[in-house]
Every structure is written in C-alpha cells, then in structure tokens.
DRENDODREN-619761 format. One record per residue: x, y, z of N, C-alpha, C in turn; residue number from 1; residue in one letter. Coordinates in steps of 0.02 Angstrom, whole numbers, plus 50000, padded with zeros to 5 digits. Example, Ala and Ser with C-alpha at 12.3 -4.5 7.8 and 13.67 -1.06 7.14 Angstrom:
2
+-------+-------+-------+-------+-------+-------+-------+-------+-------+------+--------+
!  n.xx !  n.yy !  n.zz ! ca.xx ! ca.yy ! ca.zz !  c.xx !  c.yy !  c.zz ! titi ! marlum !
+-------+-------+-------+-------+-------+-------+-------+-------+-------+------+--------+
! 50660 ! 49716 ! 50390 ! 50615 ! 49775 ! 50390 ! 50660 ! 49835 ! 50390 !    1 !      A !
! 50642 ! 49888 ! 50354 ! 50684 ! 49947 ! 50357 ! 50645 ! 50002 ! 50394 !    2 !      S !
+-------+-------+-------+-------+-------+-------+-------+-------+-------+------+--------+
//
This chain:
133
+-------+-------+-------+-------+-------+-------+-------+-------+-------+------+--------+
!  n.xx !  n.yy !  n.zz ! ca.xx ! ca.yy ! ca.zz !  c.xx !  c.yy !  c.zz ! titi ! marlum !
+-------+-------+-------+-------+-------+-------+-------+-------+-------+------+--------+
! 50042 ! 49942 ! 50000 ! 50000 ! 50000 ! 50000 ! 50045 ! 50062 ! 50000 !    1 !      X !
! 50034 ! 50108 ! 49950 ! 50056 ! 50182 ! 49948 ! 50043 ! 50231 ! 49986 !    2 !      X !
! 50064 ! 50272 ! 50018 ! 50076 ! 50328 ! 50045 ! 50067 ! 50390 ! 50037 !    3 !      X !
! 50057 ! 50450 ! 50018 ! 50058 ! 50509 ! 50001 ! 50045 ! 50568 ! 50056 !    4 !      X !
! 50082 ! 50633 ! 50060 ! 50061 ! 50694 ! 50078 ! 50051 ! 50743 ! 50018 !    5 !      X !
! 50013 ! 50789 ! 50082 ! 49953 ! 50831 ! 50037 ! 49971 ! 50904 ! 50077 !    6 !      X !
! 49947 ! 50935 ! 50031 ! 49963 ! 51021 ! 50050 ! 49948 ! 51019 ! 50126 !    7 !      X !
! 49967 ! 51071 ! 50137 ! 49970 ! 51107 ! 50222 ! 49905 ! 51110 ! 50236 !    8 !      X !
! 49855 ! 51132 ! 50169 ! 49761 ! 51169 ! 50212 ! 49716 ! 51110 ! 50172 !    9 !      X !
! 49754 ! 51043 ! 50158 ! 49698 ! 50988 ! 50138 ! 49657 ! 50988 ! 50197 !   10 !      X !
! 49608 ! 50950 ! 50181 ! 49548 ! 50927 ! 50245 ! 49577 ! 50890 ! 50284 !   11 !      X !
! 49618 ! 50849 ! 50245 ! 49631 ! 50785 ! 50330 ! 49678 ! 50805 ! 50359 !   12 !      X !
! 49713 ! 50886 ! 50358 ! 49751 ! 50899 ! 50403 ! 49709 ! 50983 ! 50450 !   13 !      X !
! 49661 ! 50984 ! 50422 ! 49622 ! 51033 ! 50463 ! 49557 ! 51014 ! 50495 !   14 !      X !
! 49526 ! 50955 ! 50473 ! 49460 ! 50941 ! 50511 ! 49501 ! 50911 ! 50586 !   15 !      X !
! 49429 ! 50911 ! 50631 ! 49449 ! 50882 ! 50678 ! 49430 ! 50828 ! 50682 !   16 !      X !
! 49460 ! 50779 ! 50735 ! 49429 ! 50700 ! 50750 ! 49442 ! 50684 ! 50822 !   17 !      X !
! 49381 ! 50635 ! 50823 ! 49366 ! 50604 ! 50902 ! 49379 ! 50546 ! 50926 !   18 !      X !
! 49407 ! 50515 ! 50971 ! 49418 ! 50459 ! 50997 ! 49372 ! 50465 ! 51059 !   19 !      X !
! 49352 ! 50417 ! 51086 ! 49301 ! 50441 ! 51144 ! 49293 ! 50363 ! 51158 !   20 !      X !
! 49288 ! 50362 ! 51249 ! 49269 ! 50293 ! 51262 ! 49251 ! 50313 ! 51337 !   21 !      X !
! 49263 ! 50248 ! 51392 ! 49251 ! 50240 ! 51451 ! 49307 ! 50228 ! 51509 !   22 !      X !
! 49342 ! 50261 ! 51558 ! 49400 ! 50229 ! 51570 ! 49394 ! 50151 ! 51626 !   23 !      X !
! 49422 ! 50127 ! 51628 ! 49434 ! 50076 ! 51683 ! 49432 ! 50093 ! 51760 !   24 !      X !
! 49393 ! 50080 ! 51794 ! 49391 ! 50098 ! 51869 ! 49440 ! 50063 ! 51901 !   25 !      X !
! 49455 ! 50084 ! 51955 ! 49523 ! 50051 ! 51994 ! 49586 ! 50111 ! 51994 !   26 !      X !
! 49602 ! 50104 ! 52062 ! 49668 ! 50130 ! 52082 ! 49723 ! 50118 ! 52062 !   27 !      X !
! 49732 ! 50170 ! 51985 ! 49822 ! 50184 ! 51968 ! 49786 ! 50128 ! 51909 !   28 !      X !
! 49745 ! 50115 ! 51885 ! 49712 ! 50071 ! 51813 ! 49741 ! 50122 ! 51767 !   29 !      X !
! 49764 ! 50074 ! 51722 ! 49764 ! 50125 ! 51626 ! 49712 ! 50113 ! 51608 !   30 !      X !
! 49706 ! 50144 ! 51550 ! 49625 ! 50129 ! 51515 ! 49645 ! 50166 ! 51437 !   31 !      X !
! 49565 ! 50168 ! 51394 ! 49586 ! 50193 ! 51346 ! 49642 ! 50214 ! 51297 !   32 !      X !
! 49659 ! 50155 ! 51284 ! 49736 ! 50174 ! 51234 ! 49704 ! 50200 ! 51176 !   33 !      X !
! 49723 ! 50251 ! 51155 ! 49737 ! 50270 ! 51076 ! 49789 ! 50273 ! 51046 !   34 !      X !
! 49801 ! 50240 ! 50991 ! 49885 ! 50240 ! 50953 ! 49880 ! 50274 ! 50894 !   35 !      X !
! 49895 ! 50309 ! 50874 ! 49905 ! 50361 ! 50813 ! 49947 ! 50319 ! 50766 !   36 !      X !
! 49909 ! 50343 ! 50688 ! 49938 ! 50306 ! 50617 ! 49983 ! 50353 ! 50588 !   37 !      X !
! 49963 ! 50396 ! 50626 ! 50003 ! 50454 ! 50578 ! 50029 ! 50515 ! 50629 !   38 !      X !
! 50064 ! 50576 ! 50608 ! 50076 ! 50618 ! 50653 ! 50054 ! 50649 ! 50667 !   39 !      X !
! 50024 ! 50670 ! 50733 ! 49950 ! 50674 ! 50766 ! 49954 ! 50733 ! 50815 !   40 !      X !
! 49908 ! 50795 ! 50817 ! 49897 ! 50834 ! 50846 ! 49856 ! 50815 ! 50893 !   41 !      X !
! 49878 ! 50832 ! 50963 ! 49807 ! 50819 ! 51022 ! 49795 ! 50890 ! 51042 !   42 !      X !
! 49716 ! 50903 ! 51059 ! 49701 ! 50977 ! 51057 ! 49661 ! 50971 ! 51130 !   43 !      X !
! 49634 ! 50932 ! 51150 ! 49604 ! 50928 ! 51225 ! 49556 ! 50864 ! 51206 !   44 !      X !
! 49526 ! 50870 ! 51298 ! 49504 ! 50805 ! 51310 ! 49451 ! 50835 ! 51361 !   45 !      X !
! 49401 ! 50795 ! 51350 ! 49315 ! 50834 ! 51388 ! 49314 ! 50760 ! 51412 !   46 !      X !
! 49282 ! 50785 ! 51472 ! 49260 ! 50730 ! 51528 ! 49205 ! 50719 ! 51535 !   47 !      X !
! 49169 ! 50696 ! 51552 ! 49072 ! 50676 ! 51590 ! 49106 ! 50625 ! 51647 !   48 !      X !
! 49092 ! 50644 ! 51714 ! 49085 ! 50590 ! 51771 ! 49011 ! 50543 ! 51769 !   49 !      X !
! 49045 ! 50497 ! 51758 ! 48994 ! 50406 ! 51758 ! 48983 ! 50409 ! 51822 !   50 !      X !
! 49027 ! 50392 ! 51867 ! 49020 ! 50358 ! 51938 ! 49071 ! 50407 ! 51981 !   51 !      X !
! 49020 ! 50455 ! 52025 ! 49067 ! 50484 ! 52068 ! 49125 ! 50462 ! 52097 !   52 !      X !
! 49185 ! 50472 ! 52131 ! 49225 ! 50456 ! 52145 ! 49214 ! 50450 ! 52217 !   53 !      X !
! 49246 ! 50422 ! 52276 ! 49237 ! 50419 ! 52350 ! 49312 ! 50474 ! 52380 !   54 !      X !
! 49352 ! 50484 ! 52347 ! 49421 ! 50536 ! 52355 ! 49406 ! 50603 ! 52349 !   55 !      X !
! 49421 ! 50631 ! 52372 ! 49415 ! 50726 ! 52352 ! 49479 ! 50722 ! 52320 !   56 !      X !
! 49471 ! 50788 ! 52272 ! 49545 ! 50821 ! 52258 ! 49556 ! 50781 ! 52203 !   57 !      X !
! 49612 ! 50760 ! 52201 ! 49657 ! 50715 ! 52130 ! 49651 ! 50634 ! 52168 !   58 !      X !
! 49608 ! 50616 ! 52214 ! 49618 ! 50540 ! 52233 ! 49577 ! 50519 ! 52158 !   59 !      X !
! 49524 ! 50538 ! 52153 ! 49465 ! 50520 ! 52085 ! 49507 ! 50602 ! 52030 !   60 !      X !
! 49577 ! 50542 ! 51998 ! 49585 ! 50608 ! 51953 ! 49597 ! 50561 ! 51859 !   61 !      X !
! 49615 ! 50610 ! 51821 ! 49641 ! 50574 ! 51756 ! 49697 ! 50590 ! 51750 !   62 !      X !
! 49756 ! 50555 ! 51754 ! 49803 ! 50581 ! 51707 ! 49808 ! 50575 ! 51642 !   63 !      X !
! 49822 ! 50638 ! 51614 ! 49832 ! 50622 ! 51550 ! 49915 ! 50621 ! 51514 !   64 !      X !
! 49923 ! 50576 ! 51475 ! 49986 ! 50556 ! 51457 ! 49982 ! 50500 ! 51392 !   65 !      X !
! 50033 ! 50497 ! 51354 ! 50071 ! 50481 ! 51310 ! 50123 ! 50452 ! 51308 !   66 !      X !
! 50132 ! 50403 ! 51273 ! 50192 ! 50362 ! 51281 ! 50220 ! 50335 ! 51203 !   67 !      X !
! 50301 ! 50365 ! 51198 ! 50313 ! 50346 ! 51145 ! 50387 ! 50324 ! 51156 !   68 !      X !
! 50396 ! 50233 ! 51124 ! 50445 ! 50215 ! 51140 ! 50435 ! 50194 ! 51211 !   69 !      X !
! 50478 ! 50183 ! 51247 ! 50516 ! 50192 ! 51322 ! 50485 ! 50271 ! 51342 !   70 !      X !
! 50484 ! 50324 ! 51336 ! 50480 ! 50397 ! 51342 ! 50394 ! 50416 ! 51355 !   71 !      X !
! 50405 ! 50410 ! 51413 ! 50310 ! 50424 ! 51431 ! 50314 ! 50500 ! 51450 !   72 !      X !
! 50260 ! 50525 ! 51408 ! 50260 ! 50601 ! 51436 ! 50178 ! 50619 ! 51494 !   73 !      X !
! 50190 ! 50656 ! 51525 ! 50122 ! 50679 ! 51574 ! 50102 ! 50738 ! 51547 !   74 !      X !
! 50071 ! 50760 ! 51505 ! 50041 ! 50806 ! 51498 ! 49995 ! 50834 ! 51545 !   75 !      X !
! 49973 ! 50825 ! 51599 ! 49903 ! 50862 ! 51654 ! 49861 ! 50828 ! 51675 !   76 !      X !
! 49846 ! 50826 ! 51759 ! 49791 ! 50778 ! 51799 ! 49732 ! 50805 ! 51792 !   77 !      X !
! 49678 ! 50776 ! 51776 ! 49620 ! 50831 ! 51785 ! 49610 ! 50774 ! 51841 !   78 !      X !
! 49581 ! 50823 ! 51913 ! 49532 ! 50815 ! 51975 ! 49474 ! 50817 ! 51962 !   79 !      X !
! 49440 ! 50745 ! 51960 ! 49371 ! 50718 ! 51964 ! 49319 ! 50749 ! 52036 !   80 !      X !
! 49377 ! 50718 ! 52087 ! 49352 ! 50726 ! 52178 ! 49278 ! 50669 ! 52159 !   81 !      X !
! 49252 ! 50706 ! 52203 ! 49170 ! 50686 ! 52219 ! 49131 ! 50702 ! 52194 !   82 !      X !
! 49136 ! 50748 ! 52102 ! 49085 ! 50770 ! 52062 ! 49036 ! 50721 ! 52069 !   83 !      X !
! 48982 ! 50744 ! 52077 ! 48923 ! 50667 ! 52045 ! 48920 ! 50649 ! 51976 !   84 !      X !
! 48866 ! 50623 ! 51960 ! 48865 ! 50578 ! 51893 ! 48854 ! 50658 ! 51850 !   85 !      X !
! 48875 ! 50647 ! 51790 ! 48855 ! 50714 ! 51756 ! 48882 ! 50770 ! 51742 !   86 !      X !
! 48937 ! 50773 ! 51793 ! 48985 ! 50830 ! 51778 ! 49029 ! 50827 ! 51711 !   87 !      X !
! 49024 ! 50886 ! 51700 ! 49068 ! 50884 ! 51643 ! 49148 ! 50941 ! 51643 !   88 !      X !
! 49180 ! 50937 ! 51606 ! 49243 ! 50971 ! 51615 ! 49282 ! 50968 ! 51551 !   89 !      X !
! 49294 ! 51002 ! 51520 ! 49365 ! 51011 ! 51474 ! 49432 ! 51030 ! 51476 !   90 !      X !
! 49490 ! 51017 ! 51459 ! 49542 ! 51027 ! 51476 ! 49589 ! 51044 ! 51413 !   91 !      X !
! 49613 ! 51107 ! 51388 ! 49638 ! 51099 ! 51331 ! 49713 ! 51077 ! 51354 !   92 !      X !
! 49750 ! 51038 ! 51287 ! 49818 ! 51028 ! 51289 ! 49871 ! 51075 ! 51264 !   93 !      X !
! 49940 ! 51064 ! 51301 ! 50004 ! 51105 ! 51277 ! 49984 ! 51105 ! 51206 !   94 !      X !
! 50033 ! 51149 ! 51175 ! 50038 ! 51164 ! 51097 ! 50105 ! 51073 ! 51085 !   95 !      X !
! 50126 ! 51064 ! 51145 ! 50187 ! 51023 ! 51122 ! 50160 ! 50940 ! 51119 !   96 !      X !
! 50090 ! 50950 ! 51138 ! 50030 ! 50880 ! 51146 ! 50034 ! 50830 ! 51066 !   97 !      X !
! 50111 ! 50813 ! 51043 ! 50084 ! 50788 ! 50985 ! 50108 ! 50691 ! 50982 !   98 !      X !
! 50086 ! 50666 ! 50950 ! 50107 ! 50586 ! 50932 ! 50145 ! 50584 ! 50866 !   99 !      X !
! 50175 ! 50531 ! 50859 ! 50216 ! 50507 ! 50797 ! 50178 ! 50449 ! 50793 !  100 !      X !
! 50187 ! 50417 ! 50715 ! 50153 ! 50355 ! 50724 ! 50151 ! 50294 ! 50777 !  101 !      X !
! 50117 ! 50272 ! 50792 ! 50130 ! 50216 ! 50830 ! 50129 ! 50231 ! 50925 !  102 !      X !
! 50129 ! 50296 ! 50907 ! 50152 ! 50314 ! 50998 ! 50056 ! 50302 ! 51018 !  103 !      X !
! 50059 ! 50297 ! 51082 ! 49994 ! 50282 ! 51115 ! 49972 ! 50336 ! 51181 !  104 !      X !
! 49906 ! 50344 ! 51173 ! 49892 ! 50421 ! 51220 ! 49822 ! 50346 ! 51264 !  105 !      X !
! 49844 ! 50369 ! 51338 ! 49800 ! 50358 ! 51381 ! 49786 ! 50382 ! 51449 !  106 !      X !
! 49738 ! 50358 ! 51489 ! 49742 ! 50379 ! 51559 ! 49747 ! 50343 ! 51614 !  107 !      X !
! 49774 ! 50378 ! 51650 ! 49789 ! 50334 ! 51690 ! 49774 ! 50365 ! 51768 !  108 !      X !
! 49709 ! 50321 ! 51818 ! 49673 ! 50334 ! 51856 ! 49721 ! 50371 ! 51920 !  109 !      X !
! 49702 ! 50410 ! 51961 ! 49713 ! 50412 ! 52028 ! 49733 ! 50346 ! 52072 !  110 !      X !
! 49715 ! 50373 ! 52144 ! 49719 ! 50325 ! 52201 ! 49643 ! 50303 ! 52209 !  111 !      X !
! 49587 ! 50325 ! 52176 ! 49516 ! 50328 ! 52192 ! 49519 ! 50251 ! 52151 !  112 !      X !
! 49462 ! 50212 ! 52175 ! 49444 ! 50141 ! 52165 ! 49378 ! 50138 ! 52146 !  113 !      X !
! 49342 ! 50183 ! 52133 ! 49258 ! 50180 ! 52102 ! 49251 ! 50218 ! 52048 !  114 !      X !
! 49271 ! 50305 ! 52031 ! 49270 ! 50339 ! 51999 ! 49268 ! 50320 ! 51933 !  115 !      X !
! 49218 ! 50345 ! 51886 ! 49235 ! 50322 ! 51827 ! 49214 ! 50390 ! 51787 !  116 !      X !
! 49226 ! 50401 ! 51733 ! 49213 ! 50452 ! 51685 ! 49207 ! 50414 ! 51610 !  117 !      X !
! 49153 ! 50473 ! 51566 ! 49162 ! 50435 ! 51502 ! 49221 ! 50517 ! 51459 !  118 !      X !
! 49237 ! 50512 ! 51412 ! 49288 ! 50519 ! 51374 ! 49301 ! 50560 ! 51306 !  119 !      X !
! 49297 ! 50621 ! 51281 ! 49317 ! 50625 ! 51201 ! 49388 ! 50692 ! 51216 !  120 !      X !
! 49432 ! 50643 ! 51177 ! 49473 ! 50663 ! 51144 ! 49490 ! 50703 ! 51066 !  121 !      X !
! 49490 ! 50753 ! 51069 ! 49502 ! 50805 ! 51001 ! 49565 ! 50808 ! 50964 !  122 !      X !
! 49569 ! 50789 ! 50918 ! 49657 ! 50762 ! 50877 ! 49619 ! 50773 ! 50813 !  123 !      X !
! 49683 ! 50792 ! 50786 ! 49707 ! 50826 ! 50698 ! 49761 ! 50791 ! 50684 !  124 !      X !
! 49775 ! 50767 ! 50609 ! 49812 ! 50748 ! 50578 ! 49885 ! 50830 ! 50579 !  125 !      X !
! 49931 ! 50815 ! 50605 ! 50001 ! 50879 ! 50572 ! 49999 ! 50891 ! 50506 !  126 !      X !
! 50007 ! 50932 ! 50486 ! 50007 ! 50949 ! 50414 ! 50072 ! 50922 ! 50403 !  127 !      X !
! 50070 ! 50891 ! 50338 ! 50126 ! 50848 ! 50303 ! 50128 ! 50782 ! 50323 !  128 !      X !
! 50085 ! 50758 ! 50371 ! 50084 ! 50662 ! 50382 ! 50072 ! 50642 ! 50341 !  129 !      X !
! 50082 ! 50573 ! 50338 ! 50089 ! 50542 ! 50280 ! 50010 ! 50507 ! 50298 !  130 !      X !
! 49961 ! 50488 ! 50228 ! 49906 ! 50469 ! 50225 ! 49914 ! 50389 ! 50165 !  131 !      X !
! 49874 ! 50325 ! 50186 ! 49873 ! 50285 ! 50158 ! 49828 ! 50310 ! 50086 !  132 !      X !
! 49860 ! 50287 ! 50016 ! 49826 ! 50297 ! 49958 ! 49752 ! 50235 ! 49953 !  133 !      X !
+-------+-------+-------+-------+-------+-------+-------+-------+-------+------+--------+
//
C-alpha cells in the first residue's frame, strides 16, 4: 500500500477527529489506549463523570499522558474529587501535545477505586503526515 502527503490546508490535516470511550475503574488502572497512524495533533480532552468518585481532590483524578517508545510524557491531571454523575469538564492541551506514528495516548486513574468518567478526545492529523493511498 502507497503513501502520500498533501498540502498544508487539505481537509485531513484541518478537520477535527474524536476518539472517545470509558476509562477503567480502579486505583492507578490505565485505560483507553489510543495509538496514532500518523503524526497526530492532540488539542484537548472533555470529561462527563459516570460514577462519582469516593476521594476529594486528585484521589478520583485522570492523568493524561502519552507514551512513545520507552519515553512516557504527562501532559496534566484533571481532579474528578466527588463530582456526581454528570459533571462535565474540558481541559485543553500544551501546543507540544503531539504523537508520531505508533506512539499511544491514555489515562491513567488516581488513588480513587470507584470513579469512573466517560471520554472524548480532540486530535488533527500535522500537516505533512503521511496518509494511506
């Protein structure tokens, strides 16, 4: 299969796209892997609390982070606490929030053991990745 890049203001390097799921409950759990095909802009990540948390503060938190290679980066905790079901929250990312192929973006829970949240992630293709023909 062939390859190609496309100008700087094509569509598949200016629309946006969603990954969105549910994370794993449990203390210090990963959840939600996303692995990028291509070289990948992350722009933020919106929350909804599922299942309040029993922790205040960052015990019911998300980290958010990336891992490429050996080289895990932390990009920012968002604090859940004791929101009830329904809360919502957005968090935009650094400008430096990006993936190479293959690298994988997930979260990874607090010390809280009930908390759960559901998930969308906002990502753009970099201008100049390479796209399957």
């Amino acid at each position: 299969m062939a390859t190609k890049s496309m100008a700087y203001d094509h569509p598949e390097y200016v629309i946006r796209r969603n990954f969105s799921g549910v994370n794993t409950s449990g203390a210090g759990a990963s959840s939600a892997s996303f692995v990028a095909f291509q070289n990948t802009k992350l722009h933020a990540v919106s929350f909804k609390v599922l299942t309040a948390g029993t922790s205040a503060g960052a015990g019911n938190a998300a980290i958010i982070r990336s891992v490429s290679g050996t080289t895990t980066t932390n990009y920012t905790t968002v604090a859940l606490g004791t929101n009830t079901a329904g809360y919502t929250t957005r968090v935009e990312l650094p400008s430096t929030a990006t993936m190479l192929p293959f690298d994988n973006f997930n979260f990874v829970n607090g010390t809280d053991a009930t908390g759960r949240f559901f998930f969308a992630l906002e990502y753009s293709a970099l201008p100049g990745a390479e796209v399957s023909e």
